[in-house]
C-alpha positions in Angstrom: 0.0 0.0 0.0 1.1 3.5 -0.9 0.1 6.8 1.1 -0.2 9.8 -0.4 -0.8 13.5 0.8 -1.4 17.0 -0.8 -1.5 20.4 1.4 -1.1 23.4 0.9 -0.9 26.8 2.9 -0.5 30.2 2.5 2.5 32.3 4.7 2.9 36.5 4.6 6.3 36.1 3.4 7.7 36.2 0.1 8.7 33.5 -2.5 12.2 33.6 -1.7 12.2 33.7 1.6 10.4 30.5 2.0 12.6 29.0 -0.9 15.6 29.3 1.8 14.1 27.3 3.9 12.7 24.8 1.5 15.8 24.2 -0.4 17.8 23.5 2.9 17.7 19.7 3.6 18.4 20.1 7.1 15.9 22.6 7.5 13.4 19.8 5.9 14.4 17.5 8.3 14.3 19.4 11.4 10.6 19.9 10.8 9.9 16.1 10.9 8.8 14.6 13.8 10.4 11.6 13.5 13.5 12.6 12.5 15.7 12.5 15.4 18.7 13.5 14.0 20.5 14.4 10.4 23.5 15.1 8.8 23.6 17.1 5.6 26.2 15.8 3.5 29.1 18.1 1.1 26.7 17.3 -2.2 23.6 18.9 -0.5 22.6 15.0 0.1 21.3 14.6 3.9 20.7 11.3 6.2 17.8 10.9 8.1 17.9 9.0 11.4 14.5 8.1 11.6 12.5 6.7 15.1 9.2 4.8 13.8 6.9 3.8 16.6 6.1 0.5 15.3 7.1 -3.0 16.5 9.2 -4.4 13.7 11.3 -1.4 14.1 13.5 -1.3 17.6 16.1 1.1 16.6 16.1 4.4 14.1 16.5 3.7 10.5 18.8 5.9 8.4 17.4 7.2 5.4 19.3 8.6 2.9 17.7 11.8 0.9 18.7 13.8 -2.1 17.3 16.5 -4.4 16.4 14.8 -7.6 14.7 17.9 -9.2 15.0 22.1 -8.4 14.0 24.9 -10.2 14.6 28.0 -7.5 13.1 29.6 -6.1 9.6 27.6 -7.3 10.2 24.0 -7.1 11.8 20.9 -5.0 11.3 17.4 -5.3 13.5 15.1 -3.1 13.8 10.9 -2.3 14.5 9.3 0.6 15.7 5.8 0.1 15.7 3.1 3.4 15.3 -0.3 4.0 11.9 0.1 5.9 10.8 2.8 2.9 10.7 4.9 0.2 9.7 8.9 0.9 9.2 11.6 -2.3 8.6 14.4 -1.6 7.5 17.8 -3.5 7.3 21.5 -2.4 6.3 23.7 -4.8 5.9 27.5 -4.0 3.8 30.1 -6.0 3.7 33.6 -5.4 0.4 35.6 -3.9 -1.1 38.6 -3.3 -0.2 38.4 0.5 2.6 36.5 0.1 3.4 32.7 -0.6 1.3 29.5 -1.2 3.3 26.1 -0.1 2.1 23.4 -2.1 3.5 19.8 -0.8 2.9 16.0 -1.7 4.4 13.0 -0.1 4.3 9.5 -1.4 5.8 7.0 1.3 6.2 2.9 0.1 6.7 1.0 3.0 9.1 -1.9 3.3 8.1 -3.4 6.4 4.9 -4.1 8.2 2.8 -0.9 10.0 5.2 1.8 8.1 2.4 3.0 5.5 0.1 2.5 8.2 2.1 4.9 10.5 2.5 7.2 7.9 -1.1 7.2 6.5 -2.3 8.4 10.6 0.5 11.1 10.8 1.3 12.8 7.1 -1.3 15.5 8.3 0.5 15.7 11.5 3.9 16.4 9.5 2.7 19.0 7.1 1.4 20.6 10.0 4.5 20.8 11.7 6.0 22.1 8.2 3.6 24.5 8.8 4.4 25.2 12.0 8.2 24.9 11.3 8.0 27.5 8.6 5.8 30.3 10.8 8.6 30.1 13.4 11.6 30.6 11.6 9.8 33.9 10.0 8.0 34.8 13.0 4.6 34.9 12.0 1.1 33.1 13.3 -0.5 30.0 11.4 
């Protein structure tokens, strides 16, 4: 089974701005939950240390990411490659009126037993800490 997600939301802050923050894996990571830890490597490449909360998984999983496609300051599209799954992942950014619309899609193929499953209860959970993540680091409310 595949899970899949689409959000979007709108933040008062222009198109670049939110680029920086899009286009920086560690940036990415340190607005998922689960991510525990991450190192961004020299070619922009970045390992996840992941903690699942299922039982087949009793230790964190790496997951090694990289940017597949980018067209700045509009478009990112990224793959994370495990042995317990297979995350893409697509932010694409359009310019408002008031500011910026963040469009983002996630497909996650699970490996193991209860990932897709964990997954399919939480995606909305993680774009809203994306969200959340991204109101922060500009200072403004969600």
């Amino acid at each position: 089974m595949t899970v899949r997600v689409e959000r979007s939301f709108e933040l008062p802050v222009d198109r670049e701005r939110v680029w920086e923050f899009i286009a920086d894996p560690g940036r990415r990571a340190g607005a998922i939950s689960v991510v525990e830890d991450y190192a961004v490597h020299d070619d922009g490449s970045a390992t996840w240390h992941i903690a699942l909360p299922i039982p087949v998984v009793d230790r964190t999983v790496a997951v090694e990411t990289e940017d597949e496609e980018r067209r700045e300051p509009e478009y990112v599209r990224f793959v994370g490659r495990s042995k317990v799954m297979k995350v893409v992942g697509e932010h694409e950014l359009a310019e408002t009126e008031g500011g910026t619309r963040v469009t983002n899609r996630f497909v996650v193929d699970g490996s193991l037993p209860g990932v897709e499953r964990f997954f399919k209860r939480n995606l909305d959970d993680e774009m809203e800490n994306l969200e959340a993540a991204l109101a922060e680091d500009f200072g403004v409310e969600v």
